[in-house]
C-alpha positions as CSV (number, residue, x, y, z in Angstrom):
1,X,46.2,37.8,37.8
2,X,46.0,35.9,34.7
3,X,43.5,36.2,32.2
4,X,40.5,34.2,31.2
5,X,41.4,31.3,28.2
6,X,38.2,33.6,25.8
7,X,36.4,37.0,26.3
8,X,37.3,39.9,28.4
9,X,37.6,39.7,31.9
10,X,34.6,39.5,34.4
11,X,35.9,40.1,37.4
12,X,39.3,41.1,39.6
13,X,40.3,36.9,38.7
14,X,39.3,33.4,37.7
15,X,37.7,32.8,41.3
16,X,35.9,36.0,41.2
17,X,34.3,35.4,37.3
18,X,33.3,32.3,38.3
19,X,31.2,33.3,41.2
20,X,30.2,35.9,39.0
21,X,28.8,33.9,36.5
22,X,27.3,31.4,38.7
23,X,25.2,34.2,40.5
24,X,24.2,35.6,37.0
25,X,22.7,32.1,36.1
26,X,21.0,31.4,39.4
27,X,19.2,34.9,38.9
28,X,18.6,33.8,35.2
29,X,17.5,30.7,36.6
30,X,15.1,32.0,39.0
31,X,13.4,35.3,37.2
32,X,13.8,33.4,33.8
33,X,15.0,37.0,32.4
34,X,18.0,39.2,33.4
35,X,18.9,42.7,32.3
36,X,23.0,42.8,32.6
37,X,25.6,44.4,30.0
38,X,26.1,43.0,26.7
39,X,29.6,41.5,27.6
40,X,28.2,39.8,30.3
41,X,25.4,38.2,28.6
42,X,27.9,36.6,26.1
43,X,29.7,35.1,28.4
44,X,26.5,33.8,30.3
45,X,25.2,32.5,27.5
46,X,27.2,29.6,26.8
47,X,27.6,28.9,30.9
48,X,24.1,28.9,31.3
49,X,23.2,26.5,28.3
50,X,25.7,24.0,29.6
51,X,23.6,23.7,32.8
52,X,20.6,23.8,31.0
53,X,21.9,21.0,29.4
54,X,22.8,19.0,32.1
55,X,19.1,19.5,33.3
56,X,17.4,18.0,30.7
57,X,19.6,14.8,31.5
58,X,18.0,14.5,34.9
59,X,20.1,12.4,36.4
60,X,21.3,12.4,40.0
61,X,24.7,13.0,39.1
62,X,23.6,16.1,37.0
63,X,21.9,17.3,39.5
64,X,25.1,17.1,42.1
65,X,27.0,18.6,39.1
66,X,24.8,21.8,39.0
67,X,24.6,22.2,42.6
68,X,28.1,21.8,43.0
69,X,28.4,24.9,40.1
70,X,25.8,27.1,41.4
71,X,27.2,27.2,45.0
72,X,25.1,25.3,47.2
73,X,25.6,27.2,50.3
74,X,22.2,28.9,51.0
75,X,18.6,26.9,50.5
76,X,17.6,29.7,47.9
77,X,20.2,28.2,45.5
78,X,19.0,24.6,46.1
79,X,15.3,25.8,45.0
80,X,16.9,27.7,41.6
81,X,18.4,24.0,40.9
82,X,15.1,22.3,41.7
83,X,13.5,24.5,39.5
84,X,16.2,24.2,36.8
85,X,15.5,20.2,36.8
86,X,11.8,19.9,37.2
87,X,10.5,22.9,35.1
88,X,12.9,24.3,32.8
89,X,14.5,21.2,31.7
90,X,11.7,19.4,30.5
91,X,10.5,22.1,28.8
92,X,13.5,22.6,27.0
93,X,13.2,18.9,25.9
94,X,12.3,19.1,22.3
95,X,14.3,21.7,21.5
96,X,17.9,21.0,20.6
97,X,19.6,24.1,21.4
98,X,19.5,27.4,21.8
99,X,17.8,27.6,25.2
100,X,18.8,31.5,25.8
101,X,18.0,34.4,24.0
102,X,20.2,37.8,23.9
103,X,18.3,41.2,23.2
104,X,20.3,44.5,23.2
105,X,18.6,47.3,24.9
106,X,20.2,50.8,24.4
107,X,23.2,52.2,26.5
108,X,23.2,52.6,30.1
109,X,22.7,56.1,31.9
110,X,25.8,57.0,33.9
111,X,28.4,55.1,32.4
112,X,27.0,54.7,28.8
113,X,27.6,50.6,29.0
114,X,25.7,48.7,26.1
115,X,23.1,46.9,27.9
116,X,21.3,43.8,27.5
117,X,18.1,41.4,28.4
118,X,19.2,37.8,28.3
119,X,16.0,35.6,28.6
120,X,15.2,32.1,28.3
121,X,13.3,31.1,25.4
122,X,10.5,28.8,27.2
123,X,7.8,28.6,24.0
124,X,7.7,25.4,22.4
125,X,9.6,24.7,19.1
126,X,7.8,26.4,16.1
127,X,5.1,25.1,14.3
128,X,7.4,24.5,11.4
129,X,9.4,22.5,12.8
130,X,6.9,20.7,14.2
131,X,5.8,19.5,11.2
132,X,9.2,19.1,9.8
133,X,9.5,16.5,12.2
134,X,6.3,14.6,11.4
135,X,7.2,14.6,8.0
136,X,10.6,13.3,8.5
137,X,8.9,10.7,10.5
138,X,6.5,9.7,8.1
139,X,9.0,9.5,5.6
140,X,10.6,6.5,8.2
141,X,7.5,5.0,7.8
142,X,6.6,5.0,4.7
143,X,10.4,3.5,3.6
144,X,10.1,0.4,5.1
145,X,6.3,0.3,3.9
146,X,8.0,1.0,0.4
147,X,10.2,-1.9,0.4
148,X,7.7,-4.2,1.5
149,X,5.5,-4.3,-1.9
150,X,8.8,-4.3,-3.9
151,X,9.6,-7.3,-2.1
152,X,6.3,-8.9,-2.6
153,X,6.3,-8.1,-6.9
154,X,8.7,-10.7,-7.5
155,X,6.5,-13.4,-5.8
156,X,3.5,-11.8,-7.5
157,X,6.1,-12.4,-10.8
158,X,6.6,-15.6,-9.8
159,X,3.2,-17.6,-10.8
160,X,3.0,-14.9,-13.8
161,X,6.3,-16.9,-15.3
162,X,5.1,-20.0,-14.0
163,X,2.2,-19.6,-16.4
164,X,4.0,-19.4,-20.0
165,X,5.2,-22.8,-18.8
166,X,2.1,-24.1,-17.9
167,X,1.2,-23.0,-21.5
168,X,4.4,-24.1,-23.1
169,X,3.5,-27.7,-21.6
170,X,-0.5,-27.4,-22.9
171,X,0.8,-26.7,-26.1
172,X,3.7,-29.3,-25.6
173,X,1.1,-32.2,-25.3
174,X,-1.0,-30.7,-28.1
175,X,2.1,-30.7,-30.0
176,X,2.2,-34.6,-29.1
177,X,-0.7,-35.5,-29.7
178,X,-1.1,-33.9,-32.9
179,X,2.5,-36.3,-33.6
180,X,0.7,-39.1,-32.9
181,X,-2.2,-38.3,-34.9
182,X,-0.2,-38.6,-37.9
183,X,1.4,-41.7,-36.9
184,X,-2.3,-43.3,-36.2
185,X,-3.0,-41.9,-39.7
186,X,-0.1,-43.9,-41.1
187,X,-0.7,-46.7,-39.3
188,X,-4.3,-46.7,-40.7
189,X,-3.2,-45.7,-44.1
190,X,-0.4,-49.0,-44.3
191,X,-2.9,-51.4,-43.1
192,X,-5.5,-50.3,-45.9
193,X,-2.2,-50.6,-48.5
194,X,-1.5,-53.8,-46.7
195,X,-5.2,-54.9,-47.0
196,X,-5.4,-53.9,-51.1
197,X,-1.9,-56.0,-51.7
198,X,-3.7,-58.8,-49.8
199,X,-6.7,-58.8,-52.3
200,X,-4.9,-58.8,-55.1
């Protein structure tokens, strides 16, 4: 029989780890915590997030997709995927990954085989992250809100230059008219020297 593309092998073939695993995720599914060997945990894991992930898509063709892997063939299995889409995926929502959670538990009497309780981690994200998040979004709100008064300083610069020019024309006519103040008081002073040449 040939062996499995990564990890030891499951079962007596490919057919037989397959069914394997699908029956260790339905029972994961359904009791939302497992106790199984270590080896087999590991190699649930990853199975068992792919569903997961396909649950928090929703869609119809997810949903054949899953029911297609977990072996339709008895109603308990089509309540495990029911479950799967309606409760556990939308509590896994918000978190990104990570939807199982691997805790060793001693060796095994009998056989000594490491054992293990694979669970599914159903509490909402941390608190931290939480906040993380809020932050990160109030940082996209607050850049946009950033660039708007940047854009506005240059039209508050705007009348700010217009008014040395305003002033340079003030004193401009002041200028002018302090030119042709002079020029009245020539005017005035050549028609007295015209007056005095007229007298003599």
């Amino acid at each position: 029989m040939p062996t499995p593309t990564k990890g030891p092998r499951l079962g007596g073939g490919p057919a037989h780890e397959r069914i394997m695993l699908a029956n260790l995720s339905a029972n994961l599914f359904e009791h939302k915590k497992i106790t199984t060997t270590v080896t087999k945990a590991k190699r649930l894991r990853p199975y068992a997030e792919r569903l997961i992930t396909f649950a928090k898509k929703g869609d119809l063709a997810s949903r054949r997709k899953v029911q297609g892997i977990i072996s339709a063939k008895n109603r308990t299995n089509k309540t495990i995927v029911h479950e799967l889409f309606t409760v556990i995926g939308p509590a896994m929502a918000a978190r990104e990954g990570g939807y199982t959670r691997i805790t060793k538990i001693g060796n095994r009497h009998g056989d000594n085989a490491p054992m293990a309780v694979i669970e599914l981690v159903m509490e909402p994200v941390s608190a931290k992250q939480a906040v993380v998040q809020e932050a990160e979004k109030a940082a996209e709100v607050a850049a946009p809100a950033a660039e708007a008064p940047v854009a506005e300083a240059p039209a508050e610069e705007t009348p700010a230059t217009d008014a040395p020019a305003v002033e340079a024309s003030e004193t401009e006519t002041v200028e002018s008219e302090a030119a042709e103040t002079p020029a009245a008081d020539t005017s005035a002073a050549e028609d007295s020297a015209e007056e005095k040449t007229d007298e003599k």
